[in-house]
Residue, then its C-alpha position, 0 to 999 in steps of 0.5 A: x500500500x505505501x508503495x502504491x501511494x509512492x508511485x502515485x506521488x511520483x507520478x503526480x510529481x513528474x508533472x509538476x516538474x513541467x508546470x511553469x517556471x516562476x520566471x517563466x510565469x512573470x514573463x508570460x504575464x508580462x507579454x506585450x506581443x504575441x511573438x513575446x508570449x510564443x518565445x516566453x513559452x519555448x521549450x515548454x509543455x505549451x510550445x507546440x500549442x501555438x502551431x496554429x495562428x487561430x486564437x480558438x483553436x489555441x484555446x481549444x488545445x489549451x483546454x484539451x491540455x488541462x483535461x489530459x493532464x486530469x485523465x493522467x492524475x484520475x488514471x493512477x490516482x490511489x482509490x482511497x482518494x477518488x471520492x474527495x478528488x471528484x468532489x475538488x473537480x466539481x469546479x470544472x462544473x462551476x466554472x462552466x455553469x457560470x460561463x453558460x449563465x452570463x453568456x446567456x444573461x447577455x444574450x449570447x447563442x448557447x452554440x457559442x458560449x460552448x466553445x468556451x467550456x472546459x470538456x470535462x463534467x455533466x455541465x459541459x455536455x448541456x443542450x444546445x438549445x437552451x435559450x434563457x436562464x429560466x430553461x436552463x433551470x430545467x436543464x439541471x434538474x437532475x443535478x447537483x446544482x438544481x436546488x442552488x440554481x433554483x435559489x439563486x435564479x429567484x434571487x437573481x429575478x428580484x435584483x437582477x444581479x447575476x452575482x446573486x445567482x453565482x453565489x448560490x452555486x459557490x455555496x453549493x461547491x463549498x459545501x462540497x469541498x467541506x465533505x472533504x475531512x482530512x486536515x490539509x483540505x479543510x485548511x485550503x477550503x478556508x483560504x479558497x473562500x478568501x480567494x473567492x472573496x477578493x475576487x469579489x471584492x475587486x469585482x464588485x467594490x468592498x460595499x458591494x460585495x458584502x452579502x456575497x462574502x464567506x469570510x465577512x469578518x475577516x479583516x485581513x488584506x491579502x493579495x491573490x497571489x500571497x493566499x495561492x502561494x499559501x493554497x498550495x502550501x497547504x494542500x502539499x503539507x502530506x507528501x503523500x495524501x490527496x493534496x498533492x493531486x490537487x495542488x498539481x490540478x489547482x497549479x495546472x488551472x491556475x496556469x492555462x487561466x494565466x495564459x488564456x487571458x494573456x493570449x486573448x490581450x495579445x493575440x490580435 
């Protein structure tokens, strides 16, 4: 059993060692062109990525990336472990429901927002005739997200603020997440919720985003970079545990976001 858990902790950390440079990372941040953001990503997992010049097909080989490393880490993840990594994935869930749901709020053709998921879950798979919010209700019925979407679209009709709907479905995943018992998670789910309220907060203003807020009398002033450098760190206190899978998936996303958006602001 030890040895099982070495060769599975082996094998995840293979894969970290291609993530990314710290410097490489600044780089890529920091590029003005895409010929800089090519050159910045030479010698890297992503440099064959870019033997295409369409900005969608890009996209698409980055997110086919992201899945393929996940297909890797579920392929030789230790059973014990499965149950809690699934519920960690959930969020491939999340992010995509909420693509669909302000893509449709600005009357964006469901054909099109799908070219923007992420080919992993139930969520990636919906309808392509889905036409408003109220259909898309119907269309989670059978669900995760049914009871909370529900919630959130009666709140979202009364205010007609989409932040309204999206913290429902945040609640729901973090509820998720809380199944989760061993230590080092537990402790990440409490920096995650902070992460998620910073995001908020510099999305909304500080009043604003008040009653979306997990952590409403936290006082303390972090910057996004400084709670995922500490996600991390928590999430990689056992050397051995399910941390580790997903430290590497959280760096790994972490990471493709970080290149889309510097591809969408450059590739022009």
């Amino acid at each position: 059993m030890i040895f099982d858990l070495e060769y599975a902790s082996a094998r995840v950390r293979v894969l970290r060692s291609k993530l990314l440079k710290p410097e490489t990372k600044t780089e890529t941040q920091t590029a003005k062109s895409k010929e800089e953001l090519i050159t910045h990503l030479e010698d890297t997992t992503y440099e064959s990525m870019f033997a295409s010049t369409d900005l969608e097909e890009i996209e698409a080989n980055l997110n086919n990336a992201l899945i393929q490393n996940l297909i890797k880490v579920t392929g030789f993840l230790p059973k014990r472990y499965s149950d809690d990594f699934k519920r960690y994935l959930i969020r491939f869930d999340l992010q995509n429901l909420k693509l669909i749901i302000r893509g449709l709020s600005a009357n964006i053709p469901i054909t099109q927002i799908q070219k923007d998921l992420t080919a992993y879950g139930a969520i990636y798979n919906i309808s392509d005739t889905l036409k408003d919010l109220n259909t898309l209700e119907n269309s989670l019925e059978d669900t995760l997200w049914y009871q909370a979407y529900k919630e959130g679209l009666t709140n979202y009709k009364k205010t007609q603020k989409i932040s309204d709907l999206e913290h429902a479905l945040d609640k729901r995943y973090m509820a998720e997440l809380e199944k989760i018992s061993t230590e080092p998670i537990r402790n990440f789910v409490k920096t995650y919720k902070q992460m998620i309220d910073q995001k908020t907060i510099s999305r909304l203003g500080k009043d604003c985003a008040e009653p979306y807020l997990f952590n409403k009398d936290n006082n303390e002033n972090t910057s996004q970079k400084t709670l995922e450098a500490r996600a991390r760190q928590q999430l990689m206190s056992d050397p051995f545990g399910i941390g580790l899978y997903i430290e590497f998936m959280f760096r790994k996303e972490m990471e493709t976001k970080l290149i889309k958006s510097v591809l969408r602001s450059v590739w022009k």
